[in-house]
Phi, psi and omega in degrees: 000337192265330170336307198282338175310306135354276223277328167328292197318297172355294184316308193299329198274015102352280203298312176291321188295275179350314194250032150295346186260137126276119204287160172298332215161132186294122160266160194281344193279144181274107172267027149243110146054160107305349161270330170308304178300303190311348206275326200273355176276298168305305188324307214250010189244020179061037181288129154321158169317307156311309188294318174333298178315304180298342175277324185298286184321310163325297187311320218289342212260307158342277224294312184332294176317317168303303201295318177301331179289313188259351164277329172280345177285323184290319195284349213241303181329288206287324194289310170291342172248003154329283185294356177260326187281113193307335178245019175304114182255026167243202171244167202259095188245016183245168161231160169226139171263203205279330185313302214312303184285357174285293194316336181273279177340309156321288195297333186290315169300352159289303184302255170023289213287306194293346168258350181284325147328269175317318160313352207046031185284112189251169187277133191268123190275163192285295181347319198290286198301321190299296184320335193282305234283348174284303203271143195278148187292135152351295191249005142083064189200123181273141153240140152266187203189128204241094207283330171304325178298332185265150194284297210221140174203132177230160179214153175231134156234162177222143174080119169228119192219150188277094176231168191247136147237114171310118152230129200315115156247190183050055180043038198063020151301301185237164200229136159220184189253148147227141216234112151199186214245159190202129194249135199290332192185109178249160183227150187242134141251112201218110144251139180278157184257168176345157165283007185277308179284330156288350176294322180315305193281345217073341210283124135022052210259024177331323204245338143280162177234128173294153182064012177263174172239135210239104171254156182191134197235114182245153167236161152090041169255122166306145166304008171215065202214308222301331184298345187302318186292000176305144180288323201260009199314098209234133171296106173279147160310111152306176202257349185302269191321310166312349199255302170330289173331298138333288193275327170296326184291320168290314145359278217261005181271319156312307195280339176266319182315325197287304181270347199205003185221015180293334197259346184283300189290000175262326165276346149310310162333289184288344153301312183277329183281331191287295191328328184284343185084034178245326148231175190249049209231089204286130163282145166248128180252117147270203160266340124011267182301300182301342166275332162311309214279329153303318180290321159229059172264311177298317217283277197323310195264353142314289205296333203282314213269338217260345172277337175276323163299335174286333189294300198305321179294334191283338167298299188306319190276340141286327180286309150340269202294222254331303192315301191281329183344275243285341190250332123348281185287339143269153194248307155182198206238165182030252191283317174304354181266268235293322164321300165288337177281350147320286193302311185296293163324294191324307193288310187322299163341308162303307171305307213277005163265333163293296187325285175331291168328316197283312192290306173309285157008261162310000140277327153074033183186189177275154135202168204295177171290326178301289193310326191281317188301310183299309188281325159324314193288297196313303162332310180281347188279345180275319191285302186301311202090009186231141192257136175220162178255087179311129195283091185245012149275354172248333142317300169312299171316321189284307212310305174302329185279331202251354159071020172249043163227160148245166179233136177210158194256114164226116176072060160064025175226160188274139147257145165230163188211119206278157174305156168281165182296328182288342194239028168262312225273309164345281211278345177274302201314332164282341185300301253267325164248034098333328184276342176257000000 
């Protein structure tokens, strides 16, 4: 008891760091552990002493089933995305033909889509993705993006929240809040096309294998970030910074014509107009003169390199900021994203069938689908403080499939109701040896 108690706490200080944020809108993702819920589920759920034991064992024989059910899901990723990963450290002892790898491809992207769903992970709609890529960056580095080089491109997110950051403007002069919408794990999916068409454009593939698929998983991106995860994404000049740029430089070219390049433009001067037929008047070059017209020839190309070096370093000082974004926020690549989001499925699945169990349980009677889903939200909202968009059609499907619920229809509505825990613990506990 005191243990869960503990854990109680824990939570509450979860729940406050959580609702530091405000959501956009109620998500589907469960923002604890599975073991945090089962322990907070015990906290609150009045169980005799004995039963506690038996609700633990019941989650633990869940999460097994579950976990087997998702390791084959993992063995169908990798076998498909083989012939695509770009970091494949085996040998390649297959050949595929175009059909074979179209097909492999199908498959992944099927797989792929279905765990990224379970994870509770929505689809960034091309609407969404258009506003970002319109709306100015965060961290105030214009990008282009050569949208062409990719076959395919998708972006998924999970958590969306309304959040404020102070930020330095003017030159650390003045400070404001800025409201923007900002996503806990967004995942990029990108295939690139063939090597035919960059040989066409010309273009570059140093950094890439062209026809590979690139998966990648960030955390902590603002929506109007999102073009930085692009792989070919190149820093551009804002018209600000060209203008900043720009105004020194003239700036600083008056002041030098003026103070340090007067006596070199007057015998230029006087040279063209004699050579042009505008005067009769012969410049004589000495040695004099020919040291004027050096010095200020060094002065001009001093001033021209000392302006391409303020463009470049200013350049250089954006790509530093995208570099660490980009190093911060990332979690990981390729075949290591889906490793983790298996894992990521695998827990929501879990969460969302304990919960779902536990609320029938602790109800001791039926209830519709409406009714289970309500009493899910409420729960968490009272114990968390956090609104989620309970999965309660998939959480029910897993409960029926794992027989420790029954359903019955009455005037066209479903109840559904849970099993005692001995015969919950029974009927799973035979799938589970059923499955070898």
């Amino acid at each position: 008891m005191l243990a869960c108690g503990f854990v109680y706490d824990l939570l509450n200080l979860v729940s406050e760091r959580l609702n530091l944020q405000q959501s956009v809108s109620k998500d589907r993702f469960i923002p604890l552990r599975k073991t945090e819920l089962i322990s907070a589920c015990l906290e609150h759920g009045n169980f005799p002493e004995p039963e506690k034991l038996k609700f633990s064992s019941l989650c633990k024989l869940i999460m097994s089933t579950v976990h087997f059910d998702y390791h084959q899901q993992l063995e169908i990723l990798k076998d498909a995305y083989a012939p695509f990963n770009p970091n494949a450290d085996t040998l390649t002892v297959s050949t595929f033909t175009a059909e074979e790898l179209k097909q492999h491809q199908s498959t992944f992207a099927q797989t792929f889509a279905s765990i990224l769903n379970a994870a509770n992970f929505e689809k960034v709609t091309e609407q969404d993705l258009a506003e970002a890529l319109q709306e100015e960056s965060l961290f105030k580095v214009r990008l282009a993006v050569e949208f062409e080089d990719f076959e395919e491109v998708v972006f998924y997110r999970r958590g969306e929240y309304e959040r404020k950051e102070r930020v330095s403007t003017f030159w650390g002069l003045k400070k404001q809040t800025l409201s923007f919408t900002n996503y806990d794990k967004v995942t990029v999916y990108i295939k690139f096309k063939d090597a035919d068409y960059f040989t066409a454009q010309k273009r570059s593939t140093e950094h890439f294998e062209p026809g590979s698929t690139i998966i990648k998983l960030f955390q902590n991106v603002p929506k109007a970030d999102l073009e930085m995860l692009f792989p070919n994404s190149e820093v551009r000049m804002r018209t600000l910074d060209k203008a900043i740029i720009g105004g020194s430089a003239v700036i600083g070219a008056t002041v030098m014509l003026v103070t340090k390049l007067g006596a070199s433009l007057l015998l230029l001067t006087g040279l063209l107009a004699y050579w042009i037929g505008l005067s009769d008047k012969e410049v004589t070059i000495g040695t004099q003169e020919l040291v004027a017209l050096g010095a200020g020839a060094g002065v001009l190309g001093g001033f021209i390199f000392k302006e391409w070096s303020k463009f470049k370093n200013r350049k250089l000082k954006f790509m530093k900021a995208l570099a660490d974004n980009l190093y911060f926020k990332n979690l990981d690549n390729n075949a290591g994203v889906f490793h983790r989001l298996v894992d990521a499925a695998e827990e929501e699945e879990c969460k969302e069938a304990i919960l779902a169990y536990y609320i029938l349980l602790m109800n001791q009677g039926s209830l519709s689908k409406a009714d289970v889903d309500a009493k899910v939200e409420e729960w968490f909202a009272k114990y968390f403080h956090f609104e989620i968009d309970f999965e309660i059609d998939d959480a029910l499907d897993k409960l029926l499939r794992f027989e420790i619920v029954t359903v019955e229809t009455k005037s066209a509505v479903d109840y559904y109701t849970a099993v005692s825990l001995d015969q919950a613990k029974t009927n799973l506990d035979k799938k589970w040896d059923a499955l070898f």
